[in-house]
Every structure is written in C-alpha cells, then in structure tokens.
C-alpha positions in Angstrom: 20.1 8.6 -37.6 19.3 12.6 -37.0 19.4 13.5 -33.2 15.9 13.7 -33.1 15.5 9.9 -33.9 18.5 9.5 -31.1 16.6 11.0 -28.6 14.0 8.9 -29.3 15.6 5.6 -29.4 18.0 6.6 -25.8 14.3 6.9 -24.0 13.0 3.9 -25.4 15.8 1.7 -24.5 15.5 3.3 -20.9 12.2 2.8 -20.4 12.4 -1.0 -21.9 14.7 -1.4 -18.6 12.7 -0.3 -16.4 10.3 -2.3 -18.0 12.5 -5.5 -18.4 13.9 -5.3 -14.9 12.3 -3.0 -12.5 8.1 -3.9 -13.0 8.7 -6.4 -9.9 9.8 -3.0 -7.5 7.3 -1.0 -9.3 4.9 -3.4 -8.3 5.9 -3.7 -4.7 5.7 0.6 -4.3 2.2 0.7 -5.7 1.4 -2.1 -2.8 2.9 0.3 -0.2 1.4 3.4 -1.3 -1.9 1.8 -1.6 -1.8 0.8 1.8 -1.4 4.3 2.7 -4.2 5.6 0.7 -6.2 3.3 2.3 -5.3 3.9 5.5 -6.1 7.8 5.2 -2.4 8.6 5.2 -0.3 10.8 3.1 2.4 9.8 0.5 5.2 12.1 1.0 7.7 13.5 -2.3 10.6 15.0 -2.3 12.4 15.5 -5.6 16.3 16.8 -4.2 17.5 19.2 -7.0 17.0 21.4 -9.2 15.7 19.2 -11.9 15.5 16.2 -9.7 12.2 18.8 -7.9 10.4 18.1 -10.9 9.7 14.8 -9.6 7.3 15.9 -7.2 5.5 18.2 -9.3 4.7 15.1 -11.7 2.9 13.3 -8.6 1.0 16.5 -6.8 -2.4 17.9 -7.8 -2.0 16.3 -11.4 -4.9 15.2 -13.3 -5.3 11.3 -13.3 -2.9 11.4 -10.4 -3.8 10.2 -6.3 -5.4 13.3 -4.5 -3.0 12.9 -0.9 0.4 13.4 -2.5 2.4 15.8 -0.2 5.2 17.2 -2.2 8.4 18.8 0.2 9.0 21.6 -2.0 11.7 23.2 -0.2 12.0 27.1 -2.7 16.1 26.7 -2.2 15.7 23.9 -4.7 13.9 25.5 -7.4 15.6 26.9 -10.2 13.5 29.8 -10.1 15.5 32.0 -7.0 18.8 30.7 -9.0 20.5 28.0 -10.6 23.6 28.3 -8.9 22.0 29.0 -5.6 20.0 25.3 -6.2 23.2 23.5 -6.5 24.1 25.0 -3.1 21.2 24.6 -1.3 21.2 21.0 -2.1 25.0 20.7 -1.1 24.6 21.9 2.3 24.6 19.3 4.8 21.8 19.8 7.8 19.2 21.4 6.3 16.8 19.1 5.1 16.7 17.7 8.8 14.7 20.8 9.6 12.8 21.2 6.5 10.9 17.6 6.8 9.8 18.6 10.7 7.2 21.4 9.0 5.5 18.7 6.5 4.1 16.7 9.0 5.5 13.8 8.8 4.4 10.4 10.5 5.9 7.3 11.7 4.4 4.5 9.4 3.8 7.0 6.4 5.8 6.4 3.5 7.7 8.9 1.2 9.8 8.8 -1.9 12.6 10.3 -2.9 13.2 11.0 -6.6 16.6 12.1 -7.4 19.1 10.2 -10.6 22.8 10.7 -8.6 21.7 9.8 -5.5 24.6 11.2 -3.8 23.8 14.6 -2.4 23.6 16.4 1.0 20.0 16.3 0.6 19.0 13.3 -0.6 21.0 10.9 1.6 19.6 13.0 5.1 16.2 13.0 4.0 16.4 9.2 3.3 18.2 9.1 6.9 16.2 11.2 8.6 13.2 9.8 7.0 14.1 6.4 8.6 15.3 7.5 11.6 11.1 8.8 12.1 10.2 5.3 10.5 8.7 6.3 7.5 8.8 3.5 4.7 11.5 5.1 2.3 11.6 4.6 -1.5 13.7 5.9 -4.0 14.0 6.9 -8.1 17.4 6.5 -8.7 20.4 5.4 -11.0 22.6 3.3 -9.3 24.8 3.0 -11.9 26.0 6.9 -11.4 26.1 7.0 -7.5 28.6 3.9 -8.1 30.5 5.5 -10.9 31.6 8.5 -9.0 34.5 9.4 -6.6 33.7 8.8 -3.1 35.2 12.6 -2.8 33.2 14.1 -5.7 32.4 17.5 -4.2 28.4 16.5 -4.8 28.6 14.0 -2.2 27.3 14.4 1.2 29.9 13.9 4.0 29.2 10.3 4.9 29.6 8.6 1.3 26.5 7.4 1.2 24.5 6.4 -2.2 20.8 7.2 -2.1 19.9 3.0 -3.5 21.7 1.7 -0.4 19.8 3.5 2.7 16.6 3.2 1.6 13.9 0.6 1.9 13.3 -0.2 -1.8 14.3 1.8 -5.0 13.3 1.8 -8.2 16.8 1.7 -10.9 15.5 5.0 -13.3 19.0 3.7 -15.5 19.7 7.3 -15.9 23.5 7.1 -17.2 26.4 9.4 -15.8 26.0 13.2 -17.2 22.2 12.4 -17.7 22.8 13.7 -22.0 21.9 10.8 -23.8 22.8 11.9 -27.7 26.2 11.8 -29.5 26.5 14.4 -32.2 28.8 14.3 -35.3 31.8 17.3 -34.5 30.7 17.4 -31.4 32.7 15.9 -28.1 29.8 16.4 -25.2 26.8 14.5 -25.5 23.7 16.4 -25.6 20.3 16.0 -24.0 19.1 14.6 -20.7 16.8 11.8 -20.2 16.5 12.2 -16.3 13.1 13.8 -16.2 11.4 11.4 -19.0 12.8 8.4 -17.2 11.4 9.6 -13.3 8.0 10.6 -15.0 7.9 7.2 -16.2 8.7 5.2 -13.2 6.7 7.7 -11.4 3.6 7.6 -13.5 3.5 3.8 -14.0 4.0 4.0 -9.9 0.4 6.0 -10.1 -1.1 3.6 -12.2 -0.3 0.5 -10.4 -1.3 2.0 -6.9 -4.5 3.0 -8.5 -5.2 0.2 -10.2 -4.0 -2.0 -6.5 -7.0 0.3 -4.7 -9.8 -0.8 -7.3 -8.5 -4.1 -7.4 -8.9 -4.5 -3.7 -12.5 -2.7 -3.4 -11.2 1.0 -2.3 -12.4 3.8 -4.3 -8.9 5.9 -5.0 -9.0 9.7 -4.8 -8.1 10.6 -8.3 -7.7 14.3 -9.3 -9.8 15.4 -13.0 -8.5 18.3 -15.4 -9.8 21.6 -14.0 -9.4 22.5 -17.8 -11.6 19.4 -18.9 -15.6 19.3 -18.1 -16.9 18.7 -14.7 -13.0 18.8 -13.2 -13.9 21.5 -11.0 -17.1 20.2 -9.7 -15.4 16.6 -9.4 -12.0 17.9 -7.3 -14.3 20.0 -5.0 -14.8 17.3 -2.8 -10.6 16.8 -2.4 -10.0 20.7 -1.9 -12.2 20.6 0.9 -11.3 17.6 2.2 -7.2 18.4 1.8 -7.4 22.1 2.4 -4.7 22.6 5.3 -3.4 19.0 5.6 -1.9 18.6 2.3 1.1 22.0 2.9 1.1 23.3 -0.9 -2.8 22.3 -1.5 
C-alpha cells in the first residue's frame, strides 16, 4: 500500500467512527443549533489553535453553509502573525476570558468549540467561561488524546481539565495522539494529519443535519450560495444586509 492509498484508508476508518458511533451526538447538535436558528440567535465558533482555527472558517460565510455563524477569530491564533507565536497565544491562561466579552455573546446562545487535544489554556476557559454566561457548549474533540497525555504536559491549562469533560455534549472527532496518520517504510515518525478532514466532517455533517432539522420542522434556513456560481450574489444580498454589524467578521 503506497502512502497515498494510506492516507486514504486512515480518513476513511475515521470517518466510519464517527459514523458508527457519534451520528446519535451529531444528531442531538443539529437539534440545538436549529433551535437557535429559529429563534433568531447566533451560533457561536471558536476553533482554539492554530490548525484547530480552521474549524471556524469551515462553518462561516461558506457556501451551502447556515448564514448566522459567528466565528471568534481571535488574529493571535492564526498562523499568519507566526507559528510559534500561535502556540503561545493559545497557552496563555486568561485571555480568552476577555476576548469572548467583544463577540457578543448571550445567555441561552450556543457555541462550539472545535479543537482535537482538548487540553489547552484556551480551549478549556472558553468552554468555562462559556458556561459560566450559560451558553449551551459543544465540542469537536478526541478524547482519546486529552486522556493519553500527562496531566503536566506543558499544553495543559493550569486546572487539568480535558475539553470532552466540561462541556455540554461533544462530538469524539477520533483524531489519534500526534494527529499523522501514515507509517512510512525507513521512516520512524508518522506522517500526515488527519485533524482538519476529520473536524470538517463532523462539522459539515453538523450543517447538514441542522439544515435538514429547520426544513423538516417548516423553518426556511438561511443558507449562503457561491458568490463565484450564478445568482450567489443576488441570493446572499438579502443576508449581508440583514448580518452587516451583528455577525463581527461579516
């Protein structure tokens, strides 16, 4: 088997998990996000890394995707003002305490929090702060990595908490520890990460499932079209205006 085919068979296998074990949570997130929609409410994202940011990106302004995501794009994350400096950012313990107070934020709004270790300083205190103003939190996560590592691993945030454990549901993204996926021949590191197929998997069939909750129930979903595809311009007009100024990054 070449690496390619490897590759290929490591994200198959993950997605049949998620598949095989988590449809049920998948399920019970589209319910609560649908209620939101419905309500007029936004759904909050916050992807809490460097890679992990990527997340949030997949659910905001995407065609096919709901019109009122807000995406928490907080610029010490992205890779883009340093790779180094993103690892940092997201070890420093109080800062995403301030950062949620200028998204707007409501009590009874949900958000979720996309991130595969599930151990750092800023994705356990916005899961704790996002409780604590009683937001309904959900999670893409791998368990199975928070669980594996040291409670002292320098990643951690001070308390010890895992991401899975303080939040109100999660969704298992069975990323592995190290995220590579493929062994090569001569070779002792495995190769290749899987994390961002296996969140835009969870997180798209997420999309589809609130979507398909809203028709289902008689609500007409705000869906954004391709500005690159005909009429997508004309069509999302009505969401730009209607968005402009509440959603932050609109």
């Amino acid at each position: 088997m070449d690496p390619i085919e490897k590759y290929h068979q490591a994200a198959i296998r993950i997605m049949d998990s998620i598949i095989a074990t988590e449809r049920g949570k998948i399920k019970q997130a589209a319910g609560i996000l649908a209620d939101q929609v419905a309500r007029g409410n936004l759904v909050h994202v916050f992807g809490s890394g460097g890679h992990s940011m990527m997340g949030a990106e997949e659910m905001f302004y995407r065609a096919g995707g709901l019109v009122p995501i807000n995406p928490i794009f907080e610029p010490g994350y992205s890779l883009l003002f340093g790779a180094l400096r993103s690892t940092a950012i997201e070890r420093t313990p109080g800062m995403m305490s301030r950062v949620l107070k200028t998204y707007g934020l409501k009590a009874g709004e949900a958000i979720i929090i996309v991130n595969a270790y599930g151990i750092n300083c800023g994705t356990i205190e916005t899961a704790m702060e996002a409780r604590q103003m009683s937001l309904t939190t959900i999670a893409v996560t791998s368990p199975q990595i928070a669980l594996g590592l040291a409670p002292d691993h320098p990643s951690r945030h001070p308390s010890g908490q895992n991401l899975h454990e303080i939040v109100d549901l999660y969704i298992n993204s069975y990323v592995p520890m190290g995220d590579a996926v493929v062994d090569l021949d001569d070779y002792p590191q495995r190769v290749s990460s899987i994390s961002t197929i296996a969140n835009a998997f969870v997180l798209e069939s997420l999309m589809a499932e609130t979507i398909d909750v809203l028709v289902r129930r008689g609500v007409d979903p705000p869906v954004w079209k391709s500005a690159n595809a005909p009429g997508g311009d004309e069509h999302n007009k009505q969401y730009i205006a209607r968005y402009s100024g509440v959603i932050k990054h609109l």
